[in-house]
C-alpha positions in Angstrom: 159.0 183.4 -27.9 158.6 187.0 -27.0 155.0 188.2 -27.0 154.4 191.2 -29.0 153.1 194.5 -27.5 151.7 197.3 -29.5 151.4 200.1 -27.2 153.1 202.7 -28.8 157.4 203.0 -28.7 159.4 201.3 -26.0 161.0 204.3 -24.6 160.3 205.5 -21.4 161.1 208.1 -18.7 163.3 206.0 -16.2 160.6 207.0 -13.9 156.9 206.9 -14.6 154.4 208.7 -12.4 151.8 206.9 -10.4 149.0 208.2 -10.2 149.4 210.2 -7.7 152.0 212.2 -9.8 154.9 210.7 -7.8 157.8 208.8 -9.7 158.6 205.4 -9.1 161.6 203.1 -9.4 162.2 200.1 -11.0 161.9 198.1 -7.8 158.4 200.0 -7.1 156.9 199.1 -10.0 157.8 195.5 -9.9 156.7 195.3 -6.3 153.3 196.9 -7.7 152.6 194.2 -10.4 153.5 191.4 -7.7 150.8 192.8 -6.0 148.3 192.5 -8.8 149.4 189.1 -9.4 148.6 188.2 -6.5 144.7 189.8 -5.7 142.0 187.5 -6.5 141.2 187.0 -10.0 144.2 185.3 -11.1 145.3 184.5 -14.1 146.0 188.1 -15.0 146.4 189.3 -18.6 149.0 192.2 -19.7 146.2 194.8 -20.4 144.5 194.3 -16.6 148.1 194.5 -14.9 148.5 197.9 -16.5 145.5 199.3 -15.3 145.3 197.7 -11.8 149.0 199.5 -11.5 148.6 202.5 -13.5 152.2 201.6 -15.5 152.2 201.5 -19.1 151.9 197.6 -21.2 155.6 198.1 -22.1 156.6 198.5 -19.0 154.3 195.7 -17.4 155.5 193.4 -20.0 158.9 194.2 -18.9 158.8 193.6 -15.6 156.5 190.5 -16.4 159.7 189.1 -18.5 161.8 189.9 -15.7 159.7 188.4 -13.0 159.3 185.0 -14.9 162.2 184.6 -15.7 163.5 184.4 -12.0 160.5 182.4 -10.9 158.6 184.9 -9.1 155.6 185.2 -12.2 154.5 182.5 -14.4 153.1 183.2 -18.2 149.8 180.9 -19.1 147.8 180.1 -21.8 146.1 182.7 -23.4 148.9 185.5 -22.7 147.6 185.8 -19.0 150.0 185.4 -15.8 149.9 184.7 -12.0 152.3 184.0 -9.2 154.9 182.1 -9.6 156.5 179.0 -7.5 159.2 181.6 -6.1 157.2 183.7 -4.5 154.7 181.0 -3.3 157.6 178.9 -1.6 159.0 182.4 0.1 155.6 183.3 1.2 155.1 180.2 2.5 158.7 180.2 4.3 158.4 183.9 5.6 154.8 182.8 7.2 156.5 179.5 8.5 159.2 181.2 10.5 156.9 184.4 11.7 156.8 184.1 15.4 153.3 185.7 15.5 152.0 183.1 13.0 153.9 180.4 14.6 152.3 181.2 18.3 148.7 182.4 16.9 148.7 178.9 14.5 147.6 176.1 17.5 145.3 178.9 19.1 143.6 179.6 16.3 143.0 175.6 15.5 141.4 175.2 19.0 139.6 178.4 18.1 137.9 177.4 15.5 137.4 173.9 17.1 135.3 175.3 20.0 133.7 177.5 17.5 133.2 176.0 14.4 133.7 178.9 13.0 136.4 180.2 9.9 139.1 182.1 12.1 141.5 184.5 11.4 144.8 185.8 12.3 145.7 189.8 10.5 148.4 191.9 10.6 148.0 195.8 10.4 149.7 196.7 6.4 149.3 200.8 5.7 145.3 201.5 5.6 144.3 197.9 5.7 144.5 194.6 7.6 146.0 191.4 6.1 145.4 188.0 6.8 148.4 185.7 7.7 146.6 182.8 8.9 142.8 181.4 7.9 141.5 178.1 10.0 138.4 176.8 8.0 135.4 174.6 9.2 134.7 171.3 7.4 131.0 172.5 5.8 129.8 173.1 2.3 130.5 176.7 1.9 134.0 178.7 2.4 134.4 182.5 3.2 135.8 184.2 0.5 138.9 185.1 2.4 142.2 184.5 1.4 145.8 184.4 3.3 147.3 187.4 1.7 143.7 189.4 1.4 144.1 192.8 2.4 140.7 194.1 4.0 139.9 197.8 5.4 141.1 198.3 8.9 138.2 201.2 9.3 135.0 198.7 8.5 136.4 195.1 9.3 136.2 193.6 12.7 139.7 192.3 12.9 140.7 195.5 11.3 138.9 197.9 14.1 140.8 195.1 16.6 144.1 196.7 15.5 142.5 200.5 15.5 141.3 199.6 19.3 145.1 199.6 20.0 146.5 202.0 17.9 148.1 205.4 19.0 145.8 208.0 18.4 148.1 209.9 16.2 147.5 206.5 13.5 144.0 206.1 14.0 143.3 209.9 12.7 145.8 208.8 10.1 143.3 206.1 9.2 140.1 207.4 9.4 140.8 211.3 9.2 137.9 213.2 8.9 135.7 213.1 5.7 133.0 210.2 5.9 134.9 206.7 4.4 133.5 204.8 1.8 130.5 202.6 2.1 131.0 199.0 1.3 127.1 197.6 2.4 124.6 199.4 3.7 125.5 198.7 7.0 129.1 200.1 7.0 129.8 202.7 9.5 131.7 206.2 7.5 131.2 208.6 9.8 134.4 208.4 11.4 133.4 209.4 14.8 131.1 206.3 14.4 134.4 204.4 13.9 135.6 205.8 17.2 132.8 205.3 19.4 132.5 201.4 18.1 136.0 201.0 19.0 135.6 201.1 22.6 133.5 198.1 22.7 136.9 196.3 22.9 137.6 198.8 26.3 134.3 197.4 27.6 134.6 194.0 26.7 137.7 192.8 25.3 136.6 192.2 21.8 134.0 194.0 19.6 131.6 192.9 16.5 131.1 193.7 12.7 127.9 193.3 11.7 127.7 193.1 7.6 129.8 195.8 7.6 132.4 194.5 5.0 130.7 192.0 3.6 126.8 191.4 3.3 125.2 188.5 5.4 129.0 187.9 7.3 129.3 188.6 10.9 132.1 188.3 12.5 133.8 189.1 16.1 138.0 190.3 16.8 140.2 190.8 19.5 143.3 192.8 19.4 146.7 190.9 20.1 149.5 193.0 21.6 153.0 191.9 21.9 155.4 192.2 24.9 155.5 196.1 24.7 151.9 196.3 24.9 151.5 197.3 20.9 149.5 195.9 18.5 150.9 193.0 16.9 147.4 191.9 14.9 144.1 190.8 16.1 141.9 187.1 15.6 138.6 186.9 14.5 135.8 184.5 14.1 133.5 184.6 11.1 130.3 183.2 9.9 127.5 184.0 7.8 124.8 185.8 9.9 122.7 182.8 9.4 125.2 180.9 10.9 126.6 183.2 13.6 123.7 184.9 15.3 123.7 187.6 17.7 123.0 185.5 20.4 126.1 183.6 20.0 128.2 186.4 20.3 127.7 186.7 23.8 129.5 182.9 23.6 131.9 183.3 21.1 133.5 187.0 21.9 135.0 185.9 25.0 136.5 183.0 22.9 137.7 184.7 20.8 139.3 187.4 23.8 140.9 184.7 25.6 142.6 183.2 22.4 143.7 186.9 22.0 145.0 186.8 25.3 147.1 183.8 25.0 148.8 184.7 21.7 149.5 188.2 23.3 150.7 186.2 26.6 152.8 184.3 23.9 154.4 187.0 22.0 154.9 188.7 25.4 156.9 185.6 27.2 158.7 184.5 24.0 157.5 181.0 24.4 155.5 178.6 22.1 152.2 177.9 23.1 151.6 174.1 23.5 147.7 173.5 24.0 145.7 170.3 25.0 142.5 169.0 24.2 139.7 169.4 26.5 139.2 165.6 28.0 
């Protein structure tokens, strides 16, 4: 059974403006309510799709129908929707067969075994960092990161990872010049800020964010670079500050540098990584 929409007549221009003014396809604006579906908060009704995207219900409910009915969006009670079994199984096949997941994946285990600490592995995406790969302690409290979570490359540890190794040309891109939003108290926005804090990775291999992101987390990245010598992501440890103190990050950075290393010596050689445990 169809579910009704009244927002107004069905007709549309073939391509809506975003936003920004720009028009977008069909395929954009199906991409676009995939990636509503899929930020936290899901199930997702009709009327919270539109505004996350900026499309019109009708046209939301359109792509909706479409997107269910080829498995890639599921409807649920209450007239609310979330991701589908499609998508989940290609996600899960496309992180399966990356070659940066696949070498970072046993590093970041003994990571976060030596540790004890919630790892990550994040790719660079546009303005922000994603994370591919999440390694959790067993303990009574998770970090509210997800695989798939986009996060801010400029106020993010393993975001300013990836900035460390950027062209300068991108980094501007990034930060430009107006002060960034704050997202604690503690975040840096002066973008020069941004800069100087970015060459604690030159001096040391790895750098910290301090409650930058998030209040009471602390966390510590290193850039991985592939066999070219760009940046291919960067691994961090996280904790809450009460957990992860600044004393220990004179421990855990070179940790979490040397499993940096051996990813990048991974992605570099073209060969698996095969680790054993300490006797």
């Amino acid at each position: 059974m169809r579910t009704a929409v009244n927002d107004g007549p069905r007709d549309e221009p073939q391509d809506e403006p975003e936003r920004s003014g720009q028009p977008r396809g069909a395929v954009d604006k199906a991409l676009d309510v995939l990636s509503a579906l899929v930020r936290p908060g899901s199930p997702h009704r009709l009327a919270d799709l539109a505004k996350e995207t900026g499309l019109a219900k009708p046209t939301v409910h359109r792509m909706l129908q479409t997107l269910t009915g080829s498995g890639f969006a599921v409807g649920v009670a209450g007239g609310s929707y979330q991701v589908g079994p499609r998508l989940l199984g290609m996600s899960a096949a496309a992180l399966a067969s990356s070659k940066e997941s696949r070498f970072a994946r046993p590093v970041l285990a003994e990571l976060q075994r030596r540790t004890g600490h919630t790892v990550h592995y994040a790719v660079r995406h546009g303005l922000d960092a994603i994370y591919v790969e999440k390694v959790e302690p067993a303990q009574a409290y998770r970090m509210t990161s997800r695989v798939g979570g986009e996060v801010p490359l400029y106020c993010t540890a393993v975001g300013r990872a990836i900035l460390s190794r950027l062209p300068e040309a991108e980094v501007a891109e990034v930060l430009g010049t107006a002060p960034l939003p704050a997202r604690t108290p503690r975040t840096l926005t002066d973008p020069a800020a941004i800069r100087h804090a970015l060459s604690e990775v030159d001096e040391r291999g790895f750098l910290v964010e301090d409650e930058q992101n998030e209040p009471d987390v602390r966390c510590v990245a290193a850039p991985v670079v592939d066999g070219l010598g760009q940046v291919a992501g960067a691994i961090s440890v996280s904790g809450l500050t009460f957990t992860l103190s600044l004393d220990s990050v004179e421990v855990l950075g070179p940790l979490v540098r040397d499993a940096a290393a051996q990813v990048s010596a991974a992605l570099g050689s073209g060969i698996g990584i095969r680790l054993v445990a300490d006797e």
